[in-house]
Each structure stands twice: as C-alpha cells, then as structure tokens.
N, C-alpha and C positions, 0 to 999 in steps of 0.2 A: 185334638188330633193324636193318633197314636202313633207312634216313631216305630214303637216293634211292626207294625203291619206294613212300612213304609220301607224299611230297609231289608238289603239282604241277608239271607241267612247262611251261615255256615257252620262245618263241625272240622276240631281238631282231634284227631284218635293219636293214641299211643299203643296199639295192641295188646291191651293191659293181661299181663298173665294174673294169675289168680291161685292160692292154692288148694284148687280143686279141680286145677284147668292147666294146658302145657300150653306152649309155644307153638304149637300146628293149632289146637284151639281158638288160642288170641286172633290168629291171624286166619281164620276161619272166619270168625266172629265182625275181626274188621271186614271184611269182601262185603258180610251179609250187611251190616251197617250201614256203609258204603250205598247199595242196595236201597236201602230200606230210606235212608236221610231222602235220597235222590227221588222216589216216589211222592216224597213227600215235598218237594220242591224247594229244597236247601241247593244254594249254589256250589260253594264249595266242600272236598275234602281235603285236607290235609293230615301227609303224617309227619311225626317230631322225629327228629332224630336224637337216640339217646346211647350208650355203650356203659357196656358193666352195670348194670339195671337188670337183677333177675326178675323183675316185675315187669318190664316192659321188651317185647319182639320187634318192635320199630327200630331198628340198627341200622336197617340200609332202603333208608329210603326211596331213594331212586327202581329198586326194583319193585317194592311195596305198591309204588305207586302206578307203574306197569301193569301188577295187579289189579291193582283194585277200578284202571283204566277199562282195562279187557273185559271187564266185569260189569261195568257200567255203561252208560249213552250217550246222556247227558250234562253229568255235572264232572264241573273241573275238579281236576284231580294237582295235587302238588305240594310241595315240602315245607311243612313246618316248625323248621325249616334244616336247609341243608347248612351244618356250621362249619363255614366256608374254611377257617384256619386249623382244620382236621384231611381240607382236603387240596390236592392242587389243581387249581381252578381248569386245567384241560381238563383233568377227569372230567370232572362236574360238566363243562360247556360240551364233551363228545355224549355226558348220559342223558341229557336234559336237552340236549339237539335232537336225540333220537326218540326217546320218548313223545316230541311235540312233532320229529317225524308221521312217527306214527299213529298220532294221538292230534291233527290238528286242530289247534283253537280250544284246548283243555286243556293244557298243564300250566302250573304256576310254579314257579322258581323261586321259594322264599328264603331271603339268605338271612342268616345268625352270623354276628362278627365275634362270638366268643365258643369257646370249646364246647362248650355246655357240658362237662365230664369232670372226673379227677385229673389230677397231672400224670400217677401213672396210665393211666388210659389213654391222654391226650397222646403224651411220648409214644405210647405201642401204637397209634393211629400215623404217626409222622414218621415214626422211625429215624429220630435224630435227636440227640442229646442237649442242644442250641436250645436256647432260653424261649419259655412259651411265653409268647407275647401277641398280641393284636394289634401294636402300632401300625403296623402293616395290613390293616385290612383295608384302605384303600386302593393300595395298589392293586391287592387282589381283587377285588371287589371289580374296579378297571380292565384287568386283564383278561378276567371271565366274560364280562361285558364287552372286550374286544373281538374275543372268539367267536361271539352271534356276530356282529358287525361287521368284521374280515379286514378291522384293524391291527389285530397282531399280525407277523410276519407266518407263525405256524397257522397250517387250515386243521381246524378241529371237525371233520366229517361227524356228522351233518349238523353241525350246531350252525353252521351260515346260513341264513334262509328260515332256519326252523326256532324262532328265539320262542322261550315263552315268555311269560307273564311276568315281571320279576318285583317281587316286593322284598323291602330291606325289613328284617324283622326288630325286635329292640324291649328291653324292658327301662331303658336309661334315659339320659338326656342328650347321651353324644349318636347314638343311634338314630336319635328322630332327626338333629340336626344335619345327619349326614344323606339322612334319605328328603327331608328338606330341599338341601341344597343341590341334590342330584336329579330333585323333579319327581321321583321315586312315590310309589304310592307306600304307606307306613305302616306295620301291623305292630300292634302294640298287645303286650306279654301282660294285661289286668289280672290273668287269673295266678300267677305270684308276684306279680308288683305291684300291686295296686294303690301302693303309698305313692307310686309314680306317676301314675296313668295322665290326672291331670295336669302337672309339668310337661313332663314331655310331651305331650301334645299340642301344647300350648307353645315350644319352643318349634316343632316340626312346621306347625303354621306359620309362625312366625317366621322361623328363614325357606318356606318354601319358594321356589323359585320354577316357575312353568320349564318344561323338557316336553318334547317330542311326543313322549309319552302322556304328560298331563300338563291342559292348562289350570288345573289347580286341584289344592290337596284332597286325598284321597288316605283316609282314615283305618285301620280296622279294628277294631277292638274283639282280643277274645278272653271271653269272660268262662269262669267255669260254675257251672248251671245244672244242678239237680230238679226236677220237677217228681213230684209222685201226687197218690189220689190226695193226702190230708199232708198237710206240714210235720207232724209224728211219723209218715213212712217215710219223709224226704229226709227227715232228720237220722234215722236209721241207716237208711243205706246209704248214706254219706259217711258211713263211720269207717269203713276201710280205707276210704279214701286219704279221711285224714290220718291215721294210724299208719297210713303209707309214709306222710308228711311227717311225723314224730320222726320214724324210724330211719327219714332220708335226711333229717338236719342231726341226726345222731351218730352220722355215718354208719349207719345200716340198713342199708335198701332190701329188699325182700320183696317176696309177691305177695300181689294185694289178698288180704285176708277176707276173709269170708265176714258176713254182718257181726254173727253170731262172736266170731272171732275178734270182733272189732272192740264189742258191746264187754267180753271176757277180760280184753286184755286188760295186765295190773299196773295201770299209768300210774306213775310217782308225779307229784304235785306240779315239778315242769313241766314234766311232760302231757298234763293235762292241759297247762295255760299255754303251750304249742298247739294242742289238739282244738281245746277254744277257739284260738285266737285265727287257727286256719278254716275250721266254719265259719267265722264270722267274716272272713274275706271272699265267700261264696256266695252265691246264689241258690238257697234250698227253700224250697217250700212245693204247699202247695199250687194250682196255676194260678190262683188268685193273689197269690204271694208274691208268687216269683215273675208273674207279671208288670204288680208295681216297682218292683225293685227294679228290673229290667228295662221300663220306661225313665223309671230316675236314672238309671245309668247314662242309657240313651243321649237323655236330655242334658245330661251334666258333660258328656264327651262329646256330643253330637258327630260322634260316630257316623261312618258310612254303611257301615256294613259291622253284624253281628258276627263272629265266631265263637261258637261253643265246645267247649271240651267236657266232658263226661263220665267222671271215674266212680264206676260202683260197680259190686262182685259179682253181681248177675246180670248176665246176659239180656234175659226179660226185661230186667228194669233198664238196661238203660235204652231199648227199644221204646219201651213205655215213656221213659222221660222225654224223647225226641217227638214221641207223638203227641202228647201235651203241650211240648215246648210248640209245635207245630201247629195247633187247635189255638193256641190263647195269642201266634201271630196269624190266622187267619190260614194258614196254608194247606189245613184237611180238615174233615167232619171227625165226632167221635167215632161213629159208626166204623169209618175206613178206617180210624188206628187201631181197634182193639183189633177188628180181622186179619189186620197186616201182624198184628203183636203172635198172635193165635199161630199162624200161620208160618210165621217165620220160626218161632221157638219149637214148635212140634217137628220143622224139617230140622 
C-alpha cells in the first residue's frame, strides 16, 4: 500500500527572492504556484512568516494569503504560520476573521509560539523593551481563540462566526504537547528539525485529548522535497538552497543564489559539513528516489497529511519539482505537467 497516494498533499512557500529576481518577482511567482499546486490537486497552501530575511517576501502573511485566496478556488489558503508572540492576538483574530469572512471554508490559522527572528527584529515587531519570552504563549494562544468564540469581553469584527482552521505549529516537544492537550490538530517543522520529528509526535499522541475540533489526532508533517528528472539535477538545484542554510546559521541571510552561484561558492571546511549535513536532512532525488524516501517518512510518522516546502533558484524547477512530486502521488499524468510547466514559465 502506498501512504504517499493515500494522504493529503500540501506546500509551504516563503516567496523566496533570489539574486536575479526582486520581491514583486517572489511574490509573483508565489500567486502562480499557488495556481499551479492547486490544478494539480494539492490541499493546502501555506505561507511562513519570516522578517529581516533579504531572501524571503513572506513578511506579512495575512495579506499574502488574501492574495494568493483571490487567486485561487479551491485550495486552502493559510499561515505557516503566523508567530503569535510578534503579534497581539486581536490583530491576528480581526485579520484572520476577515480573511475566512471572505474566503469561507479556506483559510487555516497556523500559529508558531516562538518569534522565529533575531531579537533586534523581534523588539521592532513589539515595540517594547520587556524581556522576549513565550512563557506566555498560552494565554495568548486562549485569547485569540476567545475572539472566534465571543468569550473575550472585546468583539473582534469579524473574527465571531468566521473562525478558521487553527493548527498549533511546533518543531519541539513542548509544542506537540500543547497542541495535544488542546485537542488541536499538530503540524510538525521536519524540514529543520528532523532530529525531532519522531519525539514529538510521539508525545502529541500521547497527551492528545479529543476537543470539539477532533476526536483524535491529526498529524502534519512538512518535509522539504526537491524532485527533478535524475538525482544529479536534484542534487544541483538543491545547492542554493543549502548555501542559504550555511549563510543563515552564519548570521548572514541573503538571497537565494543562483545554481551556478551555489556550485561557485568557496565553502571553508564548516561550512561545507553545514552544507552536507542540510542535504542530507532533505529529500532530493529523482522520482524514484524521492519516492521511497517519502514512503519511509510516511511510514515512520504515519503522518496525516504531507506538506512540502520547495527552495530552488528557478522558477521552472520548482514548477517541475511539484509536477513530479504530483506524478509519483498519483495526482497528474506526465503529459499535463510538462504543458502546465511550458505554459506557465513562458506567461
């Protein structure tokens, strides 16, 4: 039996700029993706939220997602995720009220309980000098969740009535546990933690406890998945990606480099066993590769649902990677990806 042909699919984008590409670009690029995933019968999109990332245009996701709504039909549209203690939870339950206003039965509310930033960024996000902490993401976490419900005293227009979708996001242990115990369906962060993935999912099960929302647990795992035609091209235009990675635990974020630029650069001996060590936390090959690897995943998280995230410097590929990825779960013919790939890169 094959678990990839069995479960949902989805993709997580970051409007990755590139340096041959701007930030009208990126987010160009995401619409048409967007687009393109959804023809091919992928459930969800999600975008990250990220800040101070010259490589990535996904800042403010709640409008991205507006976008990329108005754009689309059928497939759910929502945040992956929005990091709750950057923001105060009215904002969040009046953007994400209205969005599912106008968007009913599509949007999903994926909350992060950490800044996911530097600290100076975090502070310019808050505008307060007071110690950055998350002990507090409960309450918040409650609060937001009051404002759909119309148990806070303030009314947050239109978030009563119009709740979406809400999954707790998490790369840790205190994350699964809390979405666990809240009944909360779980999306789990594989594609940078994957020393984790099986822990914490193991502990979300374990303290899961039925809510309103589910009588039982509800999984997602996103993995990050290059597919091209041989395991030599996947292995190539994987190289920006990781070279992003060097340059983001170096504290030096930049935008993603082009292949060529990737294949150039002159990594010093760490930097290569950084560079390594984040291929080999991926999924690249060919579909045949990245097939089995993807079924062993599967089977070892027994995951409900795929999400895939997608970082490489051209546009075409990573069209092409979705349509492969989409061909080896069952969900298009060759035929209709290469015309979609054709088609879409020439408008």
């Amino acid at each position: 039996m094959s678990r990839l042909r069995d479960v949902p699919l989805s993709v997580l984008d970051l409007a990755t700029v590139t340096t041959a590409t701007d930030a009208r670009t990126a987010l160009r690029h995401t619409r048409e993706l967007a687009q393109h995933v959804e023809r091919l019968g992928f459930t969800r999109f999600w975008l990250a939220e990220h800040h101070n990332m010259p490589g990535v245009a996904s800042s403010s996701p709640a409008i991205l997602i507006g976008h990329v709504a108005d754009a689309t039909t059928t497939l759910r549209v929502g945040s992956g995720g929005v990091m709750l203690p950057n923001h105060p939870p009215l904002v969040v339950a009046e953007q994400f009220g209205t969005l599912s206003a106008l968007h009913p039965g599509r949007i999903d509310l994926g909350i992060g309980r950490a800044p996911g930033t530097d600290e100076r960024t975090a502070r310019a996000l808050r505008r307060t000098t007071g110690p950055l902490s998350v002990d507090d993401f409960p309450q918040q976490l409650s609060e937001l969740t009051g404002y759909f419900d119309g148990t806070e005293q303030l009314t947050a227009m239109p978030a009563q009535g119009n709740k979406p979708d809400v999954f707790l996001l998490g790369s840790s242990g205190y994350s699964a546990q809390v979405a666990g115990v809240l009944g909360l369906p779980f999306a789990f962060a594989h594609h940078f933690s994957s020393q984790n993935t099986l822990p914490a999912l193991a502990l979300y099960r374990q303290r899961f406890r039925p809510s309103e929302r589910l009588a039982e647990p509800y999984a997602l795992v996103c993995a990050s998945v290059i597919v091209a035609d041989t395991d030599e091209r996947a292995r190539w235009i994987a190289g920006p990606g990781a070279l992003s990675f060097v340059r983001l635990r170096s504290g030096r974020p930049a935008p993603l480099a082009t292949n060529q630029e990737a294949a150039d650069y002159p990594y010093s001996e760490v930097e290569r066993l950084v560079f390594e060590d984040r291929i080999a936390t991926q999924v690249i090959g060919s579909p045949k590769t990245v097939e089995a690897e993807l079924e062993r995943l599967l089977e070892d998280t027994r995951a409900d649902e795929l999400m895939v995230t997608t970082m490489v410097a051209e546009h075409a590929d990573r069209l092409r990677s979705y349509d492969l990825l989409a061909e080896i779960a069952g969900r298009s013919t060759p035929s209709d990806s290469s015309e979609r790939v054709k088609t879409e890169v020439e408008v």
